[in-house]
N, C-alpha and C positions, 0 to 999 in steps of 0.2 A: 489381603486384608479386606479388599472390598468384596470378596465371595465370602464373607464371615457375615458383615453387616444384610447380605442379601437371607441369606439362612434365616436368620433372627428375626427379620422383617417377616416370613414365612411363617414362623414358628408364631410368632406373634399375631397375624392374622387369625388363623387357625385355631388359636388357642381363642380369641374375640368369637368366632363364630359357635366356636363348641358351647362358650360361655353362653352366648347369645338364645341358644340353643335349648341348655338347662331352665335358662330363666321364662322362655316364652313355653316350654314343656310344665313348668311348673306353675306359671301365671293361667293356663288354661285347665290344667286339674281342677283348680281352684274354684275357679267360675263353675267348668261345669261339675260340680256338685251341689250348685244350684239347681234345683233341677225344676222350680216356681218360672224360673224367667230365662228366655232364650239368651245365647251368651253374648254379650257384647264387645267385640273384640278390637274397638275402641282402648275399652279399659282393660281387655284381656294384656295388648300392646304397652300400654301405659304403666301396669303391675309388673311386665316383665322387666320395661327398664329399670324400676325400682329396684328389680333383683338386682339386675347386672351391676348397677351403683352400686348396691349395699357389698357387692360382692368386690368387686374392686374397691371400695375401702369407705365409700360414701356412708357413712353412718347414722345419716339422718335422712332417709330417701324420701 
């Protein structure tokens, strides 16, 4: 039983980092097509986590 809970916990990382992954790929398309101002990746960081909330269920990021 406890090799079941280890799996999941796995799966579950993984699946956090991929997400993590889309949102900061997509937070930075963003920006740079800005193409007036260098990107700031301050706020590049700050849009991705917006993704990742919205994506996990946060509806109002």
């Amino acid at each position: 039983m406890s090799e079941e809970f280890e799996s999941d916990d796995v799966w579950d990382q993984e699946t956090m980092v991929e997400l993590r992954r889309f949102g900061l790929e997509h937070a930075l398309m963003a920006h740079m097509h800005k193409r007036d101002a260098a990107v700031d990746l301050g706020t590049v960081f700050k849009d991705a986590d917006r993704i990742v909330n919205y994506v996990l269920g946060d509806l109002n990021p």
